[in-house]
FITORKOL-765721 format. One record per residue (C-alpha): x negated, y, z; residue number from 1. Coordinates in nm, 2 decimals, decimal comma, always signed. Layout:
! FITORKOL-765721
+--------+--------+--------+-------+
:     xx :     yy :     zz : torba :
+--------+--------+--------+-------+
:      X :      Y :      Z :   NUM :
...
+--------+--------+--------+-------+
//
This chain:
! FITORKOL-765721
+--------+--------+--------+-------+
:     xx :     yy :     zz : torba :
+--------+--------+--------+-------+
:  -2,66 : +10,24 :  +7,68 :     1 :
:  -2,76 : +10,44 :  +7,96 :     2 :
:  -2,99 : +10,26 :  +8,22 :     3 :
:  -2,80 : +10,17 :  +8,52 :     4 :
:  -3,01 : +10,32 :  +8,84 :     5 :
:  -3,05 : +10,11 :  +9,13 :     6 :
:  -3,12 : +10,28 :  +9,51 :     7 :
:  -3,23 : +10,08 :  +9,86 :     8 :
:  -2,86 : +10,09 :  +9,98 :     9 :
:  -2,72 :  +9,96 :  +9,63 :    10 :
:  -2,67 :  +9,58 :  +9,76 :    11 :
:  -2,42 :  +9,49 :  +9,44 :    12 :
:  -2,71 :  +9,55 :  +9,16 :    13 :
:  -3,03 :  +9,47 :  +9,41 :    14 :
:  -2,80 :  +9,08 :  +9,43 :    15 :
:  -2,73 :  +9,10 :  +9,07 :    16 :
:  -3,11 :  +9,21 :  +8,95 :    17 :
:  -3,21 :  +8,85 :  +9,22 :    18 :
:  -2,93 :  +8,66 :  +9,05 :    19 :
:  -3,11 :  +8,72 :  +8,72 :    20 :
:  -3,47 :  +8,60 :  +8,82 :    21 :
:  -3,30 :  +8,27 :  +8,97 :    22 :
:  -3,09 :  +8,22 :  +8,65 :    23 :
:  -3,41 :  +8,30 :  +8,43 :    24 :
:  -3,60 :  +8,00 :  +8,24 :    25 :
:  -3,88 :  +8,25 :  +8,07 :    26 :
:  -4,01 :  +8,58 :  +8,24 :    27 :
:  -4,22 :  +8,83 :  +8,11 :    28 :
:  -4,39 :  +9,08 :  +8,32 :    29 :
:  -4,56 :  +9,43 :  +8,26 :    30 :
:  -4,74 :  +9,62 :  +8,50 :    31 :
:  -4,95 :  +9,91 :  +8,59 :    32 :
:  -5,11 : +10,07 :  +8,89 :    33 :
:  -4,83 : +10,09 :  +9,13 :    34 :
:  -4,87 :  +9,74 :  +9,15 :    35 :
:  -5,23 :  +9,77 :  +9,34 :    36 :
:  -5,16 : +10,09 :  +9,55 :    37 :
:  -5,09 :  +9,85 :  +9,86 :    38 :
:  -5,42 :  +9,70 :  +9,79 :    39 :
:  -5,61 : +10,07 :  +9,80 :    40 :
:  -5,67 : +10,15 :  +9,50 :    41 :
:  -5,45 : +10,49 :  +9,40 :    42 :
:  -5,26 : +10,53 :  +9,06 :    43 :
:  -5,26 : +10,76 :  +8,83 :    44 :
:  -4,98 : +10,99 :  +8,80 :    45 :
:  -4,85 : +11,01 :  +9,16 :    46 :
:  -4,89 : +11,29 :  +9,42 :    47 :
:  -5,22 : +11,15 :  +9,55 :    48 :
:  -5,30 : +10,94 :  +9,20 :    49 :
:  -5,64 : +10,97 :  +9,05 :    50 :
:  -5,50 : +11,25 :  +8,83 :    51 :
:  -5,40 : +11,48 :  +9,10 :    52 :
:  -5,77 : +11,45 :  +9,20 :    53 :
:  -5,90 : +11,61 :  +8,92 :    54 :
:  -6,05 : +11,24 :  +8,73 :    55 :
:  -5,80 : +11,24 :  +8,44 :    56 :
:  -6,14 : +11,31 :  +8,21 :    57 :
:  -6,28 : +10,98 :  +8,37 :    58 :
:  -6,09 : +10,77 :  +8,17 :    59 :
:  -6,09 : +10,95 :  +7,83 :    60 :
:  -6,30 : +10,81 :  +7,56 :    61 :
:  -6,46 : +11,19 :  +7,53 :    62 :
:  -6,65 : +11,16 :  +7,86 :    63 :
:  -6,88 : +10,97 :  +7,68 :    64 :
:  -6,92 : +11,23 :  +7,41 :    65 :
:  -7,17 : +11,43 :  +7,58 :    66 :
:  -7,45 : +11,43 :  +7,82 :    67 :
:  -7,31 : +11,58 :  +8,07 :    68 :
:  -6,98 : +11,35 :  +8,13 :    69 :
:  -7,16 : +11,01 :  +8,10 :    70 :
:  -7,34 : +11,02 :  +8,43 :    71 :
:  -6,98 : +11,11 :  +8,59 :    72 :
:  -6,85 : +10,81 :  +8,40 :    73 :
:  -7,06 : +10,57 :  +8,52 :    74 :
:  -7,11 : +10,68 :  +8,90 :    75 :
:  -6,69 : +10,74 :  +8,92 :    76 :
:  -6,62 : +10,36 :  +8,77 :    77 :
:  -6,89 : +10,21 :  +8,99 :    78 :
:  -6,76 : +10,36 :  +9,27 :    79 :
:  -6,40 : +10,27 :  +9,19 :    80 :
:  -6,55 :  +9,93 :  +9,11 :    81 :
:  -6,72 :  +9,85 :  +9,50 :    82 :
:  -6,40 :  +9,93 :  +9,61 :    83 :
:  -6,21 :  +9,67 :  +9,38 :    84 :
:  -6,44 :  +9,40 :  +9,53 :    85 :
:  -6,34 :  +9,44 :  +9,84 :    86 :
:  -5,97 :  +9,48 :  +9,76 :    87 :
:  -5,69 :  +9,20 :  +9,81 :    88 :
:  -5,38 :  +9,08 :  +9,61 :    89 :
:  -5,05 :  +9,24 :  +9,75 :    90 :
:  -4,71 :  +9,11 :  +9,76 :    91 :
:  -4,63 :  +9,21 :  +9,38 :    92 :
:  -4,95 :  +9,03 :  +9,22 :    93 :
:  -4,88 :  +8,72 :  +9,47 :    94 :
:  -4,46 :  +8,70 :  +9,34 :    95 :
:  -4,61 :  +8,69 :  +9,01 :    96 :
:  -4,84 :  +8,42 :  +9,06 :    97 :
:  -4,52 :  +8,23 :  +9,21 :    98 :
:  -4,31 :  +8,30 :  +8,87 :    99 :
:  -4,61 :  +8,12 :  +8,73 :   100 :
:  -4,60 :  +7,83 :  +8,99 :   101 :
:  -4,23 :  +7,81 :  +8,91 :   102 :
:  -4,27 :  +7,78 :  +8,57 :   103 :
:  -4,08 :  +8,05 :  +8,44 :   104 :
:  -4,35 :  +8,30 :  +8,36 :   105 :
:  -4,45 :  +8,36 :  +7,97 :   106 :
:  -4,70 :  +8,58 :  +8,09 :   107 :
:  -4,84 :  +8,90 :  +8,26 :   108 :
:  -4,96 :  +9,16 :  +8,08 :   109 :
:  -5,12 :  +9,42 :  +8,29 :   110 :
:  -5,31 :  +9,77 :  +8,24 :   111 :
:  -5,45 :  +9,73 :  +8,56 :   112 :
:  -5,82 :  +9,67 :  +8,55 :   113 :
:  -5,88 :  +9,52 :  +8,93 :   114 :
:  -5,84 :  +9,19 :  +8,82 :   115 :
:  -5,63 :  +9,13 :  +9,14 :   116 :
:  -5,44 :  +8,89 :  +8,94 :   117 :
:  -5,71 :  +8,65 :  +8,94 :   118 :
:  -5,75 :  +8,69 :  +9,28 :   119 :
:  -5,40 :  +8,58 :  +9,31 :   120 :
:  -5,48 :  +8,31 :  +9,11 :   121 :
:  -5,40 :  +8,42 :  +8,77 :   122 :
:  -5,63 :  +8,29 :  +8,46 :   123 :
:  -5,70 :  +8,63 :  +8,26 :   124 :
:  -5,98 :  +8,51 :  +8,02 :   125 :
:  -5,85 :  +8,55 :  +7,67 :   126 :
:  -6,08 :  +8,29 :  +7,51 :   127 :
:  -5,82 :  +8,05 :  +7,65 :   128 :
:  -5,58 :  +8,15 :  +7,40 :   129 :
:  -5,16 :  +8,15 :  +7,44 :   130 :
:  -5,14 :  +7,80 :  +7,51 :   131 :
:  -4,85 :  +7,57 :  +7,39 :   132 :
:  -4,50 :  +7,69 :  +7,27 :   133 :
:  -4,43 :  +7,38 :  +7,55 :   134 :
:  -4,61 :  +7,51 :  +7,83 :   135 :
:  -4,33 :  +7,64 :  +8,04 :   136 :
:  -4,17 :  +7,41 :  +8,29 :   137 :
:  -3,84 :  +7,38 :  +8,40 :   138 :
:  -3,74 :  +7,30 :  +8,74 :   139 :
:  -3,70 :  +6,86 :  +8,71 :   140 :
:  -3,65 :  +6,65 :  +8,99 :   141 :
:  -3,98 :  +6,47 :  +8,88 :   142 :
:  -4,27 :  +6,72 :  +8,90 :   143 :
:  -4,53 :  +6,49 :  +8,74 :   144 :
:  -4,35 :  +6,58 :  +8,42 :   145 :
:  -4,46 :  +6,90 :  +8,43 :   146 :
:  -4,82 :  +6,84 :  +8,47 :   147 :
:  -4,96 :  +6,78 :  +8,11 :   148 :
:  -4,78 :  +7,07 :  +7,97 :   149 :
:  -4,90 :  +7,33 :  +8,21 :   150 :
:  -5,27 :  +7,21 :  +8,17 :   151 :
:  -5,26 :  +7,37 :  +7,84 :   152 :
:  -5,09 :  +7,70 :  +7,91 :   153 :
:  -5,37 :  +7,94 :  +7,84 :   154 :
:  -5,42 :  +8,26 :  +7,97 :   155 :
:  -5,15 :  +8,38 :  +8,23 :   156 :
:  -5,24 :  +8,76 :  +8,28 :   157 :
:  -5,37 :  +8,95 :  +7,94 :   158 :
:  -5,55 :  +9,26 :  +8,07 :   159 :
:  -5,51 :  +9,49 :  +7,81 :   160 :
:  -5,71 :  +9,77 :  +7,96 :   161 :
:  -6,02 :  +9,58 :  +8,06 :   162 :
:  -6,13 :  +9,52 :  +8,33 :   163 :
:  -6,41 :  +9,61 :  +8,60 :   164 :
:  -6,60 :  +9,22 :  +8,65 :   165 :
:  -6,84 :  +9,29 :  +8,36 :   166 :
:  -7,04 :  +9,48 :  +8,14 :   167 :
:  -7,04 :  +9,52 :  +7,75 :   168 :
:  -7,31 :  +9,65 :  +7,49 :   169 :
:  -7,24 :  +9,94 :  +7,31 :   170 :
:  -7,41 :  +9,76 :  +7,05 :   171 :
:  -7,39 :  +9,40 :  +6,99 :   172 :
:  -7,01 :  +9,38 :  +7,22 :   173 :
:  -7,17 :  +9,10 :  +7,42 :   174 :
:  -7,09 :  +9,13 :  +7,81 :   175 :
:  -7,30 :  +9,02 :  +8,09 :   176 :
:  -7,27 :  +9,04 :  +8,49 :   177 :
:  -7,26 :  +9,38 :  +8,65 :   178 :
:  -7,45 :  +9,25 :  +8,99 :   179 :
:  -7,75 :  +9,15 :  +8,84 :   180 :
:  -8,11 :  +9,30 :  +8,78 :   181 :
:  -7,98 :  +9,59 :  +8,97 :   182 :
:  -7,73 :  +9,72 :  +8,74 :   183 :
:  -7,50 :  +9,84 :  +8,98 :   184 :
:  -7,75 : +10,04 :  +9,18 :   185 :
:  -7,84 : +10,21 :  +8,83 :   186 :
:  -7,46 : +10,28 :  +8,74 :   187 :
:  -7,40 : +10,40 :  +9,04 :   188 :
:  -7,64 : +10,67 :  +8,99 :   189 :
:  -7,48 : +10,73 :  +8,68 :   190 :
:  -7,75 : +10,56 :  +8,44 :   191 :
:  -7,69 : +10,33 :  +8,13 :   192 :
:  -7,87 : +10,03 :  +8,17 :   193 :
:  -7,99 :  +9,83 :  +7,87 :   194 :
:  -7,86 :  +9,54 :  +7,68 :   195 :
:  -8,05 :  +9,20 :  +7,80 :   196 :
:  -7,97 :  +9,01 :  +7,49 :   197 :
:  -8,02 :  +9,33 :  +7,29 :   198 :
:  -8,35 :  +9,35 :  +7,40 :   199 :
:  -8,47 :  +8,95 :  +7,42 :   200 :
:  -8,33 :  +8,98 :  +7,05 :   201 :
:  -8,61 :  +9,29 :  +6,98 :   202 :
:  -8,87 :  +9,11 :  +7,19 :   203 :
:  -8,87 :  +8,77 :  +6,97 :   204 :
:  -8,84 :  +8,98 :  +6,65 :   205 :
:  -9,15 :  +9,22 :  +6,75 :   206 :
:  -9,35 :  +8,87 :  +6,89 :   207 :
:  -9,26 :  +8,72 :  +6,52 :   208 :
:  -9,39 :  +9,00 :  +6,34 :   209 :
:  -9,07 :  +9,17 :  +6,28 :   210 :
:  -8,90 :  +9,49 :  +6,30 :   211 :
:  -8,77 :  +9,54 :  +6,63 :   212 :
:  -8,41 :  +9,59 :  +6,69 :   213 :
:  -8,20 :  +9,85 :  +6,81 :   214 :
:  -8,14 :  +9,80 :  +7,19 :   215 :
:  -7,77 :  +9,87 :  +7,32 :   216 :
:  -7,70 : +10,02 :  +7,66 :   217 :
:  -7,43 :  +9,87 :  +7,88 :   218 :
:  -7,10 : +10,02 :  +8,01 :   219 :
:  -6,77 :  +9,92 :  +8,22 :   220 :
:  -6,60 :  +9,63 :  +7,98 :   221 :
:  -6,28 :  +9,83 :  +7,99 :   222 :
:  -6,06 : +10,07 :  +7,73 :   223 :
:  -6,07 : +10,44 :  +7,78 :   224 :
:  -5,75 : +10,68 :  +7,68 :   225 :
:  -5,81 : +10,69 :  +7,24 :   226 :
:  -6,02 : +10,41 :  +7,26 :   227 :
:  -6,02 : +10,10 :  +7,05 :   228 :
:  -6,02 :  +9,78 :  +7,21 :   229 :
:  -6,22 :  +9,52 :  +7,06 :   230 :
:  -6,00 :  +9,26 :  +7,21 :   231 :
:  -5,65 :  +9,41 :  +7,01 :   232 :
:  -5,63 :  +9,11 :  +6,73 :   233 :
:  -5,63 :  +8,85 :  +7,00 :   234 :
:  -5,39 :  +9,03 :  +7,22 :   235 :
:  -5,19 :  +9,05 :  +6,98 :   236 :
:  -5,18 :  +8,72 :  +6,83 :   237 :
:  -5,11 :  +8,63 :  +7,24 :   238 :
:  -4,79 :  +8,91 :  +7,23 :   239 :
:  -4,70 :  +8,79 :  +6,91 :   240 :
:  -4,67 :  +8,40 :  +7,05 :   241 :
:  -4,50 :  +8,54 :  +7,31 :   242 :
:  -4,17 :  +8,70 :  +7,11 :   243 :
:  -4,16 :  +8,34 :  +6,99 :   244 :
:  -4,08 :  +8,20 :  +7,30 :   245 :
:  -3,74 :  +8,43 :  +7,34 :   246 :
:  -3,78 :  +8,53 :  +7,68 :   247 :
:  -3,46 :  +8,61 :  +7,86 :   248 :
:  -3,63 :  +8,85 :  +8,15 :   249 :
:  -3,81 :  +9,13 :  +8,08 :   250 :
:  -4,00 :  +9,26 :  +8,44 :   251 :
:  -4,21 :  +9,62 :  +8,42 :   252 :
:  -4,32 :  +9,73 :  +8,76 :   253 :
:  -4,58 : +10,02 :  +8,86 :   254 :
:  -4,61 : +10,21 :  +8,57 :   255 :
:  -4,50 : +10,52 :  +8,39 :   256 :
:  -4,55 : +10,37 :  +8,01 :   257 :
:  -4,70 : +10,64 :  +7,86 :   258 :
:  -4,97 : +10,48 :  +7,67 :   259 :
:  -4,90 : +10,38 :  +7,30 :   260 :
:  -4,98 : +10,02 :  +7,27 :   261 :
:  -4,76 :  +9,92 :  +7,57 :   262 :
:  -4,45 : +10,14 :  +7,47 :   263 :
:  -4,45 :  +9,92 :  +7,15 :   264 :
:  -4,50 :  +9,58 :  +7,37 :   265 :
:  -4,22 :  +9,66 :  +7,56 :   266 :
:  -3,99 :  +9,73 :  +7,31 :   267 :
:  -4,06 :  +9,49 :  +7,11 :   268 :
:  -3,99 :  +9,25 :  +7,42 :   269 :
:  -3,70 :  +9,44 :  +7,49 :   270 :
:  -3,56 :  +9,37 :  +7,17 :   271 :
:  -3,62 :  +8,97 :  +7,22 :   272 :
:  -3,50 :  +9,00 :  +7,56 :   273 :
:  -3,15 :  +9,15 :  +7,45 :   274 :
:  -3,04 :  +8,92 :  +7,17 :   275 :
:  -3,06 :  +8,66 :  +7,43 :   276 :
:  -2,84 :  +8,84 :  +7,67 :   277 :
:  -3,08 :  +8,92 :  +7,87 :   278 :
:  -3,25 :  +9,26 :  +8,11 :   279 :
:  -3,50 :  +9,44 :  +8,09 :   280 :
:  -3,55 :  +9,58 :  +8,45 :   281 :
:  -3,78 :  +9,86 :  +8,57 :   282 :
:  -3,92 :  +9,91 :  +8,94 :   283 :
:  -4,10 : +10,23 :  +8,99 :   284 :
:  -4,04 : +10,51 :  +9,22 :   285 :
:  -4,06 : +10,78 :  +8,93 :   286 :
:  -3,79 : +10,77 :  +8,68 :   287 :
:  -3,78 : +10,68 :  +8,33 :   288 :
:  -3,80 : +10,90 :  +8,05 :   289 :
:  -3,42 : +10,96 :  +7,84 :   290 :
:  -3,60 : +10,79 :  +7,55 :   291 :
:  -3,55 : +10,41 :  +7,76 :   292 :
:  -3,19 : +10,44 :  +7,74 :   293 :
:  -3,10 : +10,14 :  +7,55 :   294 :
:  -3,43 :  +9,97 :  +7,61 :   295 :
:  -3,43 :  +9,94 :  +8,00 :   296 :
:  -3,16 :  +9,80 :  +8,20 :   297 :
:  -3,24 :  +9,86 :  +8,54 :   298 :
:  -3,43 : +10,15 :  +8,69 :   299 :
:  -3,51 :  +9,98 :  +9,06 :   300 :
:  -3,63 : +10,30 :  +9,20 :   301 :
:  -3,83 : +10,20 :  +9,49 :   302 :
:  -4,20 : +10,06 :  +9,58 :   303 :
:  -4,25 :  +9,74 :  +9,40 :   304 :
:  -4,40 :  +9,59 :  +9,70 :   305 :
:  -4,10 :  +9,62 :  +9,95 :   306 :
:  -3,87 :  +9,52 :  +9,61 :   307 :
:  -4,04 :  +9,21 :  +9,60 :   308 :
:  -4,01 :  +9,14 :  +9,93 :   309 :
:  -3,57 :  +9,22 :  +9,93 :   310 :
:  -3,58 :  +9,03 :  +9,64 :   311 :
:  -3,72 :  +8,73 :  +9,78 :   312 :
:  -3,48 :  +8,75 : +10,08 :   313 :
:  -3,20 :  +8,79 :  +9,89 :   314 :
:  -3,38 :  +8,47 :  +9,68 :   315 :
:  -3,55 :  +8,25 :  +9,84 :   316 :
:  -3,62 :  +8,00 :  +9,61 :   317 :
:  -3,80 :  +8,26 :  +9,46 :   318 :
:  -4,03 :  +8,20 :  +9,74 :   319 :
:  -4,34 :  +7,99 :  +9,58 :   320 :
:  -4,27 :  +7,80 :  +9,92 :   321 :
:  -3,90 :  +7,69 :  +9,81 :   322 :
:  -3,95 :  +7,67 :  +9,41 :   323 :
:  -4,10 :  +7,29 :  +9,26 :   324 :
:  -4,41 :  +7,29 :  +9,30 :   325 :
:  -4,67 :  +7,14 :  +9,02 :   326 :
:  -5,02 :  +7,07 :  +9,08 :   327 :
:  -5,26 :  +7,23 :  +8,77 :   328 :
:  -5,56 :  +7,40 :  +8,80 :   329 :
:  -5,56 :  +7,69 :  +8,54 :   330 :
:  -5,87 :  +7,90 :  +8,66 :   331 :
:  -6,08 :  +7,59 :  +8,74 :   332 :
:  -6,11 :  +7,65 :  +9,14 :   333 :
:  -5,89 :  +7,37 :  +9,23 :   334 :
:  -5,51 :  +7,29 :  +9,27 :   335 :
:  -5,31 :  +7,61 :  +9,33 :   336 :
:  -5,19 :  +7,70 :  +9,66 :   337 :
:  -4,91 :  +7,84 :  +9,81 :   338 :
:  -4,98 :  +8,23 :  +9,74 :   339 :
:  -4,74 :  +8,37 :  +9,93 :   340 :
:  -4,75 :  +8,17 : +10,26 :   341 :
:  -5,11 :  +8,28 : +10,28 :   342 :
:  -5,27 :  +8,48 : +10,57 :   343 :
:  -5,16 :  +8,84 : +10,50 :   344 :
:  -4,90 :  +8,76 : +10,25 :   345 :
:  -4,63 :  +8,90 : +10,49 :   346 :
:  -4,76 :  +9,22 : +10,54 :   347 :
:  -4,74 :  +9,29 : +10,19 :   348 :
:  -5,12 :  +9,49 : +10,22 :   349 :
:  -5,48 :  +9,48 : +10,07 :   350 :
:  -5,74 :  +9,46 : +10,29 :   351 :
:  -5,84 :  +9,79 : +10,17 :   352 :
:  -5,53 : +10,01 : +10,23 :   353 :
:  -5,64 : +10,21 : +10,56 :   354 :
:  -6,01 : +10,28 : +10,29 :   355 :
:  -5,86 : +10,44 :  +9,94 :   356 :
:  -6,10 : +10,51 :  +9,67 :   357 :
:  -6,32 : +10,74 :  +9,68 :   358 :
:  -6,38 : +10,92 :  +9,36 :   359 :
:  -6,59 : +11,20 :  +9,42 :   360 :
:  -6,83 : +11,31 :  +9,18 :   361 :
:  -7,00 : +11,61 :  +9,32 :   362 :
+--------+--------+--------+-------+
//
């Protein structure tokens, strides 16, 4: 089946497309960098994306094949990195976090490595697991009932790129904090600074008489282009719990799909998502490739921000300020709030959109 495109002006499938998130029990959402652009941080593919800049090689597993494309490596992801910090959650990210609140989200899975979900108040560490098949929460008169079953849904937003908080060893795959001992300063001026644990390891052997160990050196905990992640087996164990729970909404927003592993996540989704009667929709301002015909529904061509923000009028209850409310405290900061009544939420922007990245590496 050819996928139905949806404009601005088209008010009969924009009410439709809202109708289905209201009707929805179980949502699954996809996205990529289109989701963040608001925030200030550029995408990929795009006229002004970090390709058109000339950094496509920046996130390729072969810069780190030589010496010369290391130190480019480094200083470009710390510098994308300073700007992240400063970065806020925009409308999309904040809608998401209000599925959650809702109790219709399964999960997030991004390829964004910001981490603005968390800042939205998203749990993304994967030690936490899938949670219970019970997890998700209907909308019940009585909101305690809720409660106990949300305290044990498990990670909400799988980043299956990475991300930019921490740093890993080459060597041992341990991670440890970026701001400390001055390991920003040295990435930044595109050095490789060693393991801590690789080298109090060496240290205790050499002080015991022993051989000393090989000492790793630290880079950005995220997944290049034709890299393995080391985190695949519990991602998919995550995805795989995930199929199980039959969503009935399938959500991808900001991205262009081209990379392998989510094409397959999506279709497999898709598939799910279709035998219940359900849609797969897509919101991206560049259009899907012929090979989605059958998989994707709806092609909402338009910014995901301003879509988010017709679909909640259209919706309100989609509104985390109309939909139950439950109190749980999945990141363990405290009871959640409500996301999108916060200061800035209405202006849909990042506190860094008037200062995009810059990625110079000259």
């Amino acid at each position: 089946m050819a996928i139905t495109h949806v404009r601005p002006d088209d008010r009969l499938h924009l009410q439709s497309i809202a109708s289905l998130f209201v009707a929805a029990s179980k949502i699954v959402t996809v996205t990529g960098a289109g989701i963040s652009t608001k925030a200030g941080i550029p995408d990929f593919r795009s006229r002004n994306g970090l390709y058109s800049l000339g950094h496509r090689r920046l996130f390729h597993s072969s810069v780190l094949s030589g010496p010369e494309g290391r130190p480019l490596f480094y200083s470009g992801i710390t510098k994308m990195r300073k700007v992240v910090k400063l970065a806020s959650p925009t409308r999309t990210h904040r809608f998401i976090a209000s599925l959650r609140d809702a109790g219709k989200l399964v999960r997030d899975y991004t390829q964004n490595i910001d981490c603005l979900e968390e800042k939205a108040g998203l749990s993304t560490d994967l030690r936490k697991g899938p949670g219970s098949r019970s997890r998700l929460c209907r909308s019940r008169p009585r909101q305690v009932d809720c409660e106990p079953r949300l305290r044990d849904r498990g990670v909400e937003c799988v980043l299956l790129h990475g991300s930019l908080r921490r740093l890993r060893c080459s060597n041992c795959f341990s991670t440890c904090c970026w701001d400390e001992d001055g390991r920003e300063a040295k990435t930044l001026a595109g050095q490789e600074p060693p393991c801590p644990g690789c080298a109090e390891l060496s240290e205790a052997r050499t002080a015991a008489g022993k051989r000393a160990t090989a000492i790793g050196t630290l880079r950005p905990d995220i997944v290049l282009y034709d890299e393995h992640d080391p985190r695949a087996d519990s991602i998919s164990a995550i995805a795989r719990h995930d199929l199980l729970q039959r969503p009935d909404v399938l959500l991808i927003m900001g991205t262009s799909l081209a990379t392998h592993g989510v094409k397959h996540l999506v279709r497999d989704f898709a598939k799910i998502v279709h035998r219940r009667a359900g849609k797969v929709v897509f919101v991206n301002l560049a259009e899907p490739a012929r090979n989605w015909d059958g998989v994707i529904d709806y092609w909402v061509e338009w910014d995901c921000d301003t879509w988010v923000h017709d679909l909640t009028n259209r919706q309100p209850a989609l509104c985390s300020g109309s939909m139950p409310r439950v109190r749980a405290d999945s990141t363990g900061d405290g009871e959640h709030v409500n996301a999108m009544a916060s200061p800035g939420y209405d202006r849909g922007q990042g506190s860094s959109r008037d200062n995009p990245i810059d990625l110079a590496l000259s």
